[in-house]
PDB file of N, CA, C, O and CB in Angstrom:
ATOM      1  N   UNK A   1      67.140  67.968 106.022  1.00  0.00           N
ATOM      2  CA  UNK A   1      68.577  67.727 106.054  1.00  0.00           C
ATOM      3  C   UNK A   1      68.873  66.223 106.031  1.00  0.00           C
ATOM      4  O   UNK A   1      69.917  65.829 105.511  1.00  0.00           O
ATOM      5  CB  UNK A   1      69.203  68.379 107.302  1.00  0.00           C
ATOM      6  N   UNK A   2      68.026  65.397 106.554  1.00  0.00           N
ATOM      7  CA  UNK A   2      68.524  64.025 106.862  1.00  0.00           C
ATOM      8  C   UNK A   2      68.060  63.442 105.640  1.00  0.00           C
ATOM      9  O   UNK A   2      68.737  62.415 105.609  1.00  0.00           O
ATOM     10  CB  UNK A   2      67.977  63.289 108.237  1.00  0.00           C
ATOM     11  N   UNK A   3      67.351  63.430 104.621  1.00  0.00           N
ATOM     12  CA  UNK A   3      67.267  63.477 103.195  1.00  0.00           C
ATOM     13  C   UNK A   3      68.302  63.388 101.945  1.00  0.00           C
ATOM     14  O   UNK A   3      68.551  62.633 101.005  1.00  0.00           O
ATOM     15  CB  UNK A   3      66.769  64.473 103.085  1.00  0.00           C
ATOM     16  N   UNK A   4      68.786  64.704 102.543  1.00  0.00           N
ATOM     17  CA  UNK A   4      70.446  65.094 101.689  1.00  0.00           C
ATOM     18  C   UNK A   4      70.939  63.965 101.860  1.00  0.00           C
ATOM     19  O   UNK A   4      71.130  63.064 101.043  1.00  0.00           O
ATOM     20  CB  UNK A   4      71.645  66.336 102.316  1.00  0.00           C
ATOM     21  N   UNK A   5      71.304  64.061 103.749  1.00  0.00           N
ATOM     22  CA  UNK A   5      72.603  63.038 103.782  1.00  0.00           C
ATOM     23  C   UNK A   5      72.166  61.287 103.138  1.00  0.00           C
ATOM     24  O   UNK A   5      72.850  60.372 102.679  1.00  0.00           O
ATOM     25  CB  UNK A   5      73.160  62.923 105.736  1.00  0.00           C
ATOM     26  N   UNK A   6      71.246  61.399 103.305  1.00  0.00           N
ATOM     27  CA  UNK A   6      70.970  59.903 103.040  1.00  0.00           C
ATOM     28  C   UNK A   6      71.158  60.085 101.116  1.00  0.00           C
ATOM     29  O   UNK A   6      71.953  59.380 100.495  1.00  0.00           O
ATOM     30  CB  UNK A   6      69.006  59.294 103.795  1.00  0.00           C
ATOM     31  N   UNK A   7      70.691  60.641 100.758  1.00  0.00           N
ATOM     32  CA  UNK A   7      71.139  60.641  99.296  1.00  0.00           C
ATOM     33  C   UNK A   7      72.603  60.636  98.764  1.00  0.00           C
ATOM     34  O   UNK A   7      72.995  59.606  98.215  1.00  0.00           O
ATOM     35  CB  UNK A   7      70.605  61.753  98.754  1.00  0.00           C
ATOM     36  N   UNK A   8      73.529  61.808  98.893  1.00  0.00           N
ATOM     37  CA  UNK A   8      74.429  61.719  99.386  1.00  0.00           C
ATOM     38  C   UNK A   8      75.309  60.293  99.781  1.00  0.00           C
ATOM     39  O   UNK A   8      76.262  59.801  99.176  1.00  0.00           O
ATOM     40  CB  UNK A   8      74.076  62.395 100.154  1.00  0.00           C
ATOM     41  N   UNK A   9      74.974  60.063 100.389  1.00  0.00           N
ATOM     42  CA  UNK A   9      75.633  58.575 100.888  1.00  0.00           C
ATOM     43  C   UNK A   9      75.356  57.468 100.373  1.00  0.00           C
ATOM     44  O   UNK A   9      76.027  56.567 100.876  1.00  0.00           O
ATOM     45  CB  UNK A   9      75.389  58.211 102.116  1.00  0.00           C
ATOM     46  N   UNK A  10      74.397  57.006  99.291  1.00  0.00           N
ATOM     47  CA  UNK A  10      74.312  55.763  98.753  1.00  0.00           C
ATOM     48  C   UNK A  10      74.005  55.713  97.507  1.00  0.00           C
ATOM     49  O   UNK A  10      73.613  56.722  96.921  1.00  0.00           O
ATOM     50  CB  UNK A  10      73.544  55.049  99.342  1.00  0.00           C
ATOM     51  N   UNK A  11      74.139  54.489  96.882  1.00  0.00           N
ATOM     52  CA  UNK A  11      74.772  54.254  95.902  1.00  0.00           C
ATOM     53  C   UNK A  11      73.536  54.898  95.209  1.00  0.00           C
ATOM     54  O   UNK A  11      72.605  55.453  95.793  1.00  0.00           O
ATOM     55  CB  UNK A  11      75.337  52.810  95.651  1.00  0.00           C
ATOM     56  N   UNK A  12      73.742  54.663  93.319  1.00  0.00           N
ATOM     57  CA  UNK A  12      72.598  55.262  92.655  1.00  0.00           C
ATOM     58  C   UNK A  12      71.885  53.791  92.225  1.00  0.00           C
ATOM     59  O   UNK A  12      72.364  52.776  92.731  1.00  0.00           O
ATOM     60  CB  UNK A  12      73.053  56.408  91.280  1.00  0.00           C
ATOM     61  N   UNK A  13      70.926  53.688  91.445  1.00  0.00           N
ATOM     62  CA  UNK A  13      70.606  52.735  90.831  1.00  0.00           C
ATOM     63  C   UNK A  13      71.479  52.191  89.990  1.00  0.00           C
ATOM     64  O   UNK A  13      72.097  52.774  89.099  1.00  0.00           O
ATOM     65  CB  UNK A  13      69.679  52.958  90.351  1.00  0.00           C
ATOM     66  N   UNK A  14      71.546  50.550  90.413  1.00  0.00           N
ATOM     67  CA  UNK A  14      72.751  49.983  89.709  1.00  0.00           C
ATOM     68  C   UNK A  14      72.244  48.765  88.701  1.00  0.00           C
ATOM     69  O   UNK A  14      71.840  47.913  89.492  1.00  0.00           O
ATOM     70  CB  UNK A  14      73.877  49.403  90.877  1.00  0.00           C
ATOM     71  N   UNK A  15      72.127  48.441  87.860  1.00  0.00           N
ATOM     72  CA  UNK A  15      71.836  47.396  87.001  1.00  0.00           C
ATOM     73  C   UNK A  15      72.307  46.163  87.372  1.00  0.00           C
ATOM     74  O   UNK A  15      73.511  45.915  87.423  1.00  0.00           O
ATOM     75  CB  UNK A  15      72.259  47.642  85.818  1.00  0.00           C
ATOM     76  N   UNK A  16      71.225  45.169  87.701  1.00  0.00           N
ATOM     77  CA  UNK A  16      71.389  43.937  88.493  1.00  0.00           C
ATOM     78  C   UNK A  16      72.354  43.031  87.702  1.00  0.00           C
ATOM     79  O   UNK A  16      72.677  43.238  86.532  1.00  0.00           O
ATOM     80  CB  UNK A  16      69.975  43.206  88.765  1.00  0.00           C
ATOM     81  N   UNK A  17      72.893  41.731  88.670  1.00  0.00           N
ATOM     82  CA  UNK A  17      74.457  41.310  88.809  1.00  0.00           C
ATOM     83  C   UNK A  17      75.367  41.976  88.526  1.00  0.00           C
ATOM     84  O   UNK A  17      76.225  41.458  87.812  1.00  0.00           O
ATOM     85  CB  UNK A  17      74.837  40.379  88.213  1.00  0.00           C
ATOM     86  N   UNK A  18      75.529  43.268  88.932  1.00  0.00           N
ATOM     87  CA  UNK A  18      76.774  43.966  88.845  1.00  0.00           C
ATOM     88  C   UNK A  18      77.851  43.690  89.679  1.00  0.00           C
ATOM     89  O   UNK A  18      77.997  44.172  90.802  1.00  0.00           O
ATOM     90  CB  UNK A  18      76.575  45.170  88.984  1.00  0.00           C
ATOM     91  N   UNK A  19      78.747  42.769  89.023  1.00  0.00           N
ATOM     92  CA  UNK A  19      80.162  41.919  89.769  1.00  0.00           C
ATOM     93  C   UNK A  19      80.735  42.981  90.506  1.00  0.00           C
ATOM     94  O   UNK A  19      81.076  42.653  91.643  1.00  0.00           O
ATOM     95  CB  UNK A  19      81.482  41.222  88.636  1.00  0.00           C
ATOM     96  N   UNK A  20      81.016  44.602  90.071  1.00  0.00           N
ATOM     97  CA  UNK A  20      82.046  45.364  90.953  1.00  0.00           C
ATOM     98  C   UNK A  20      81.583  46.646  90.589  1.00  0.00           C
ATOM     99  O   UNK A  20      81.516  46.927  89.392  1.00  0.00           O
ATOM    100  CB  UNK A  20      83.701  45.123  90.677  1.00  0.00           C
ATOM    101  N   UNK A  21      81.154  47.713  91.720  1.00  0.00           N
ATOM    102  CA  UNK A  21      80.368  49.112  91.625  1.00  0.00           C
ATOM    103  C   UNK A  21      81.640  49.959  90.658  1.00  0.00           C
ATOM    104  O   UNK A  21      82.798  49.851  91.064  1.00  0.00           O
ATOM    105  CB  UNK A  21      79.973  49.962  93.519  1.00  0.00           C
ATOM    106  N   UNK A  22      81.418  50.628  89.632  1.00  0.00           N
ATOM    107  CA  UNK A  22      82.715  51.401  89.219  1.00  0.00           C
ATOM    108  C   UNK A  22      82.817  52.223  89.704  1.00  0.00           C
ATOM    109  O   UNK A  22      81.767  52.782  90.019  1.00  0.00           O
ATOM    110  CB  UNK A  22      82.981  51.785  88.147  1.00  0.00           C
ATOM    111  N   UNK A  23      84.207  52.917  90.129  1.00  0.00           N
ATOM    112  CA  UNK A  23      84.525  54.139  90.773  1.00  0.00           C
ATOM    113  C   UNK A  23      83.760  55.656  90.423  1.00  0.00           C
ATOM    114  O   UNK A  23      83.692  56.390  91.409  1.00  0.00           O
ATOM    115  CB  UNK A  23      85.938  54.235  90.503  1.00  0.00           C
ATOM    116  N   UNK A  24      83.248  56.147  89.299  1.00  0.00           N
ATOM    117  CA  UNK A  24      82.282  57.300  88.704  1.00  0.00           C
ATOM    118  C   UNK A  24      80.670  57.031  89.793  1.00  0.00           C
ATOM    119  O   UNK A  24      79.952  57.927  90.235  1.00  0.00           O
ATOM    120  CB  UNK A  24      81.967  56.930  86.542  1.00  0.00           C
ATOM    121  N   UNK A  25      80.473  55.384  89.993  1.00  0.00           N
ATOM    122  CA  UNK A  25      79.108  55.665  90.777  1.00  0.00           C
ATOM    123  C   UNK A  25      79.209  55.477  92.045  1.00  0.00           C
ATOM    124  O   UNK A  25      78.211  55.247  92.728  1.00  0.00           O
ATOM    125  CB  UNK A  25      77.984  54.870  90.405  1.00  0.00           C
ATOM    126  N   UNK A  26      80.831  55.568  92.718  1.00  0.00           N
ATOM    127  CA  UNK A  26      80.840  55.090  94.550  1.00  0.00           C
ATOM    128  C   UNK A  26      80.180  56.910  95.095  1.00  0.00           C
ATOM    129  O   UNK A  26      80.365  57.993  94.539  1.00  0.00           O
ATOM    130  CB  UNK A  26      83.297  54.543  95.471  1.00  0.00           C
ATOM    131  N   UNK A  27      79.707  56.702  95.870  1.00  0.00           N
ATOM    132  CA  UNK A  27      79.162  57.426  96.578  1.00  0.00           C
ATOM    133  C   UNK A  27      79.995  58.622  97.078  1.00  0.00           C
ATOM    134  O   UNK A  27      80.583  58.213  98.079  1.00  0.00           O
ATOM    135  CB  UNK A  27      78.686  56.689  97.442  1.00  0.00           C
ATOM    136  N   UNK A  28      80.441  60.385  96.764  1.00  0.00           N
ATOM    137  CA  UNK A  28      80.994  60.679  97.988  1.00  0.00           C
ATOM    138  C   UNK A  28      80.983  61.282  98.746  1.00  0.00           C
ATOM    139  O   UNK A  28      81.433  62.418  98.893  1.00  0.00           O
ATOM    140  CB  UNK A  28      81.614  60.773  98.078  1.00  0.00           C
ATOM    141  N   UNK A  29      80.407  60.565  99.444  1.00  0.00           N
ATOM    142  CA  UNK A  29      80.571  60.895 101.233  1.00  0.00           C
ATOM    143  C   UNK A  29      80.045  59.619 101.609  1.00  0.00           C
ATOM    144  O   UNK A  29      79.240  58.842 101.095  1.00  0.00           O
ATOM    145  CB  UNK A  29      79.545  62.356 102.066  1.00  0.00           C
ATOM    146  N   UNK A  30      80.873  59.628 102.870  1.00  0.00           N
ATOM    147  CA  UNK A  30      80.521  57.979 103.806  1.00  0.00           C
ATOM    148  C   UNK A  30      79.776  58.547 105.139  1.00  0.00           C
ATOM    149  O   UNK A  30      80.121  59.615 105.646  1.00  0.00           O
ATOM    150  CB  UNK A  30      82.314  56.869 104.449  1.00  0.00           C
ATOM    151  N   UNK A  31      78.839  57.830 105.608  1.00  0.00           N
ATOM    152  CA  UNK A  31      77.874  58.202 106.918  1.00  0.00           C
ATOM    153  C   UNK A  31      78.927  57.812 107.840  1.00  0.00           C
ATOM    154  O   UNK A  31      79.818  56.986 107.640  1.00  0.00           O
ATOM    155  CB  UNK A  31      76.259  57.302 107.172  1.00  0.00           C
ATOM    156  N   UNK A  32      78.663  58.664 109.101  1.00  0.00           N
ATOM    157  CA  UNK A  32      79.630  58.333 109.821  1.00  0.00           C
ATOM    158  C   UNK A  32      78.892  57.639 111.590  1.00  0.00           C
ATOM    159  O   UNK A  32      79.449  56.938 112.436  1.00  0.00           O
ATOM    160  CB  UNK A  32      80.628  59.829 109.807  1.00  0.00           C
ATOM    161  N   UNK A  33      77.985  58.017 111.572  1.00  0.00           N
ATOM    162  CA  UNK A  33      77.319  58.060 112.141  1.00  0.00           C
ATOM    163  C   UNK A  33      75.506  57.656 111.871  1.00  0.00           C
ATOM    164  O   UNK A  33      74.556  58.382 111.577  1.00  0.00           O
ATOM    165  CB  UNK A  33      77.795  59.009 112.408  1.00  0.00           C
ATOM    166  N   UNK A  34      75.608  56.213 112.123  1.00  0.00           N
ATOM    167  CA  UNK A  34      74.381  55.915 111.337  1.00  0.00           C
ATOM    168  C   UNK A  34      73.132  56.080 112.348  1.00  0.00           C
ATOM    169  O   UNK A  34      72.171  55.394 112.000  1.00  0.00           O
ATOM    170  CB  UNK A  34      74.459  54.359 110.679  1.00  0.00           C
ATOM    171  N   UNK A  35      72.897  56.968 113.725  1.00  0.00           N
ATOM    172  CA  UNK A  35      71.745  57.551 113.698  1.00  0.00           C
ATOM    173  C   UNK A  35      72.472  59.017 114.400  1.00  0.00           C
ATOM    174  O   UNK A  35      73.618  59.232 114.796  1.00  0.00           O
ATOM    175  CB  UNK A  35      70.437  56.629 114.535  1.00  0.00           C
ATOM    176  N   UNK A  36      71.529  59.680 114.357  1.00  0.00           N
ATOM    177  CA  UNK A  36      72.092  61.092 114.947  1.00  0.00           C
ATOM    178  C   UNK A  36      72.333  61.133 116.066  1.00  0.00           C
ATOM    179  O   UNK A  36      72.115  60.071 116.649  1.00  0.00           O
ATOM    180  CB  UNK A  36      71.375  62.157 114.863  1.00  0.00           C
ATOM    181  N   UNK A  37      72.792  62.109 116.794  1.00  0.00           N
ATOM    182  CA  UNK A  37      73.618  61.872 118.067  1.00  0.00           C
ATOM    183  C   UNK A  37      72.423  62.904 118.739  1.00  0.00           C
ATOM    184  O   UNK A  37      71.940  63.788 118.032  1.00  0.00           O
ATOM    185  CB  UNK A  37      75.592  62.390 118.095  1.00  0.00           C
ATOM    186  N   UNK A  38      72.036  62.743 119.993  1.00  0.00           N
ATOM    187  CA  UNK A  38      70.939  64.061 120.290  1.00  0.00           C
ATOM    188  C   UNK A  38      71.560  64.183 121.864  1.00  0.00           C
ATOM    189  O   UNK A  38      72.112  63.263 122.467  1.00  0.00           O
ATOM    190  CB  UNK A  38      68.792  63.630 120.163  1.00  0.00           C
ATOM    191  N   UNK A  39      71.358  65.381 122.309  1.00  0.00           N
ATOM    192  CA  UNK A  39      71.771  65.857 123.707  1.00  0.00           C
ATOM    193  C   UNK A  39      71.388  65.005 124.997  1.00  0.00           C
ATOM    194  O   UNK A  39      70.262  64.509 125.051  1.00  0.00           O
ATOM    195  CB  UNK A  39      71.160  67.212 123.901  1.00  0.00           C
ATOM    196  N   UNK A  40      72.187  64.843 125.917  1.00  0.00           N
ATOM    197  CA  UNK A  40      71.727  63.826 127.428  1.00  0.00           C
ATOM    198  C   UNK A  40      70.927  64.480 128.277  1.00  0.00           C
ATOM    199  O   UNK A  40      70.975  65.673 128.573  1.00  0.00           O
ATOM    200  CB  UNK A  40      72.975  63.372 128.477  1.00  0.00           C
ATOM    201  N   UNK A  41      70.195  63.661 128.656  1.00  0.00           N
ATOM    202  CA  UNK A  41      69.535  64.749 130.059  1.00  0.00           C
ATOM    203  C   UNK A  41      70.191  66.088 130.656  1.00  0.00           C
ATOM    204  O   UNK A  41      69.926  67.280 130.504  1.00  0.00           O
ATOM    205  CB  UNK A  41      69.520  63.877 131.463  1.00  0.00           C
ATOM    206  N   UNK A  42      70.931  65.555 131.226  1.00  0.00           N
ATOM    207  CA  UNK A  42      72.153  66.159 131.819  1.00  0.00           C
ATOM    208  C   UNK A  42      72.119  67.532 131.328  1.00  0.00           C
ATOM    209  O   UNK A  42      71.764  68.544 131.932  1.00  0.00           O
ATOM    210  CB  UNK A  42      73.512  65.421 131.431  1.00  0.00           C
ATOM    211  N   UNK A  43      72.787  67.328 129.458  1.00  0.00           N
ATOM    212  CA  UNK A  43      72.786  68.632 129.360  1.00  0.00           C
ATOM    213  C   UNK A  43      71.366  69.589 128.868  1.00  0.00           C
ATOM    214  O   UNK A  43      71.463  70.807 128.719  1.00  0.00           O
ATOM    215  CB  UNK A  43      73.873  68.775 128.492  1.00  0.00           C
ATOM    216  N   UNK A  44      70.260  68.953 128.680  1.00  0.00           N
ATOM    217  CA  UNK A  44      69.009  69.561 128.339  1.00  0.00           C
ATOM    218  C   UNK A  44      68.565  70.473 129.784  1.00  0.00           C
ATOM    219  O   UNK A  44      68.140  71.625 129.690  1.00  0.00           O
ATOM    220  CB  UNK A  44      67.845  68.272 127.871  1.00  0.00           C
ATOM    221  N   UNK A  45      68.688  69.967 130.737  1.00  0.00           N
ATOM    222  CA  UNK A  45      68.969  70.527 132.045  1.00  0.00           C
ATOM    223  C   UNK A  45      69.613  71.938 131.929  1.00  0.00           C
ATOM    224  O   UNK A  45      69.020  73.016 131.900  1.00  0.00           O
ATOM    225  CB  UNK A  45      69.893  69.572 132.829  1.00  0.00           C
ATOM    226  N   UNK A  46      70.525  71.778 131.889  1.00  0.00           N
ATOM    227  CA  UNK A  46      71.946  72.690 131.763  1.00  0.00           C
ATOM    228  C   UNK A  46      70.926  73.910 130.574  1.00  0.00           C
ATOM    229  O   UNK A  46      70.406  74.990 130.853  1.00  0.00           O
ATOM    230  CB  UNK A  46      73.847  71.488 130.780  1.00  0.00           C
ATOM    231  N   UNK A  47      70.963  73.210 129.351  1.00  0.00           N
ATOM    232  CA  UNK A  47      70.711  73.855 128.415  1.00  0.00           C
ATOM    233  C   UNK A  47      69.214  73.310 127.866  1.00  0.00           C
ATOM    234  O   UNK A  47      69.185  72.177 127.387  1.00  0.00           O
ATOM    235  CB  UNK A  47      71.881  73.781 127.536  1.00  0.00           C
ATOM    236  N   UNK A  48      68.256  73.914 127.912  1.00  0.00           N
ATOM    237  CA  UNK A  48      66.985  73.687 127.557  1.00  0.00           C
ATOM    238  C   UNK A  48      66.659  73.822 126.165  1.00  0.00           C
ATOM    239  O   UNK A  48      65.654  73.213 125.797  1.00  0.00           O
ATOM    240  CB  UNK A  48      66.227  74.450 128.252  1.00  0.00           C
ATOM    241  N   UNK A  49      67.415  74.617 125.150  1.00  0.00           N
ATOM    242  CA  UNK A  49      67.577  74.579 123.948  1.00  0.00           C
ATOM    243  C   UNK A  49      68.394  73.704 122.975  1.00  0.00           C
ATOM    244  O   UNK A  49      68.497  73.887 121.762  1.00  0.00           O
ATOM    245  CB  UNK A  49      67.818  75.512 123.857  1.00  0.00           C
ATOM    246  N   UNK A  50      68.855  72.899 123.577  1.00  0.00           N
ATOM    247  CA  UNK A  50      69.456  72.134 122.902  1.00  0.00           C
ATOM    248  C   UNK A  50      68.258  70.791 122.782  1.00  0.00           C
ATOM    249  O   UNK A  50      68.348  69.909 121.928  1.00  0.00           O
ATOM    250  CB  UNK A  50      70.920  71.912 123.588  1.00  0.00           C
ATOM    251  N   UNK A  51      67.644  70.832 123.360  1.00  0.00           N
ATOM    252  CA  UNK A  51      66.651  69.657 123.608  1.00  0.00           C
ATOM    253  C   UNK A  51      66.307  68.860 121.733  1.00  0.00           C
ATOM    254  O   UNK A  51      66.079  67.721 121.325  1.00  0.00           O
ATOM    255  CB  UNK A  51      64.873  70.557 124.536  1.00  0.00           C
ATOM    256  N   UNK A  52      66.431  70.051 121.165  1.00  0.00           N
ATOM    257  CA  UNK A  52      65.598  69.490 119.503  1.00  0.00           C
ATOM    258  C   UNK A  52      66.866  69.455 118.669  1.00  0.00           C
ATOM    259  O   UNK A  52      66.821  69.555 117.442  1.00  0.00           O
ATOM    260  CB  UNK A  52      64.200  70.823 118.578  1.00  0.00           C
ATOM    261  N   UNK A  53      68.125  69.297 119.422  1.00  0.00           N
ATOM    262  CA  UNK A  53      69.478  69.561 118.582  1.00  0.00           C
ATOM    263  C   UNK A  53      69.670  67.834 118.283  1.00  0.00           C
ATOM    264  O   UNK A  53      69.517  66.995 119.170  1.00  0.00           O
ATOM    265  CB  UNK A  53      71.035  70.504 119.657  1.00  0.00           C
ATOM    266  N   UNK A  54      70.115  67.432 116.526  1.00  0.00           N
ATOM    267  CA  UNK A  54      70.089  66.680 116.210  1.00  0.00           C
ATOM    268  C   UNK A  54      71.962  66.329 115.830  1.00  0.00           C
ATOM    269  O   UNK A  54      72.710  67.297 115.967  1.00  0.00           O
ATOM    270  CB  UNK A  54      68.959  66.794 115.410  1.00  0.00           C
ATOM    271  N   UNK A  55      72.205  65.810 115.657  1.00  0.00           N
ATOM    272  CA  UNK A  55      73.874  65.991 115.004  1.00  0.00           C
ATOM    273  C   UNK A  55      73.995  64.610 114.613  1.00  0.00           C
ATOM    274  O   UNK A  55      73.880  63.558 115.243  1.00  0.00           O
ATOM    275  CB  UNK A  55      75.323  66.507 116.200  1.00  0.00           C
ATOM    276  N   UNK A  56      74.416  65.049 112.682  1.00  0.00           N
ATOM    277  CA  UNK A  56      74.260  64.069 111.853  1.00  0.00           C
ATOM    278  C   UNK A  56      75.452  64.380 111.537  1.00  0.00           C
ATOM    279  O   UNK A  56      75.676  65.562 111.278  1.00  0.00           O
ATOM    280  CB  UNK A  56      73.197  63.949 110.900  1.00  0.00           C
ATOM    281  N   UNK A  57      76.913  63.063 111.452  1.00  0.00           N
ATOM    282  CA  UNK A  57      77.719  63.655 110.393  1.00  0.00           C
ATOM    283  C   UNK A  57      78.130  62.393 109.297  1.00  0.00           C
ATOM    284  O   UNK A  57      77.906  61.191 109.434  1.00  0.00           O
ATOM    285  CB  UNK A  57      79.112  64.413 111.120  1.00  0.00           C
ATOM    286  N   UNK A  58      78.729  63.015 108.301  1.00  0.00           N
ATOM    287  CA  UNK A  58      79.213  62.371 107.161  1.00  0.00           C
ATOM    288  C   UNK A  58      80.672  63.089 106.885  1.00  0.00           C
ATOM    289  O   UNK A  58      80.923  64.243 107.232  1.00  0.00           O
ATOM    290  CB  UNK A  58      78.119  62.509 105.912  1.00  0.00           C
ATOM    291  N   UNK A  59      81.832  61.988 106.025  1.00  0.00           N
ATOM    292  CA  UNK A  59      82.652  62.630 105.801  1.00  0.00           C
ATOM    293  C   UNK A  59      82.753  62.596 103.951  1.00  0.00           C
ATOM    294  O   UNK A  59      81.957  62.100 103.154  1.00  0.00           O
ATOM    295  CB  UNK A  59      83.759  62.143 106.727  1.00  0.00           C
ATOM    296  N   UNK A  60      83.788  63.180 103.752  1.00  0.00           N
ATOM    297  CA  UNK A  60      83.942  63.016 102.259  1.00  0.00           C
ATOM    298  C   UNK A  60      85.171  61.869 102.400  1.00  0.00           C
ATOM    299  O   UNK A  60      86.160  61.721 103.118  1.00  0.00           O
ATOM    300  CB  UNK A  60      84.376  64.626 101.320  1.00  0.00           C
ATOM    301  N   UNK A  61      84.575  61.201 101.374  1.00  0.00           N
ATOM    302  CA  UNK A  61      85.803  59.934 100.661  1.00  0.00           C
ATOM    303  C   UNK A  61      87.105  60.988 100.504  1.00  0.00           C
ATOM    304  O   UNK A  61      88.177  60.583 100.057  1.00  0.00           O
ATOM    305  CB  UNK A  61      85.244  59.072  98.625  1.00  0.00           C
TER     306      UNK A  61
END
C-alpha cells in the first residue's frame, strides 16, 4: 500500500530545466501526512490489535 501512495503522489519523470511542471503531469493526490500515523501505548493496551495498524492518508487535488 505505501508504494501506491508514494507513486500516486509524485511527479513523473520530467525532462531537465523544466521552467514550470504542466498541469496534465501535476500529480493527483497530495500526501497528507508524510509518515504514517501508528497507535499510542495507551491504546495498544486498551486494544492489542491495533498494535500493526498503520494510517496513511492522501487527498485528491
Amino acid at each position: 500500500m505505501q508504494n501506491i501512495f508514494k507513486e500516486v503522489t509524485s511527479l513523473p519523470e520530467l525532462p531537465p530545466n523544466l521552467p514550470v511542471i504542466p498541469d496534465h503531469m501535476e500529480p493527483e493526490f497530495k500526501s497528507v501526512t508524510r509518515k504514517p500515523i501508528v497507535p499510542s501505548e495507551e491504546e495498544i493496551s486498551v486494544n492489542k490489535r491495533s498494535r500493526s495498524a498503520k494510517l496513511r492518508i492522501i487527498e485528491k487535488k
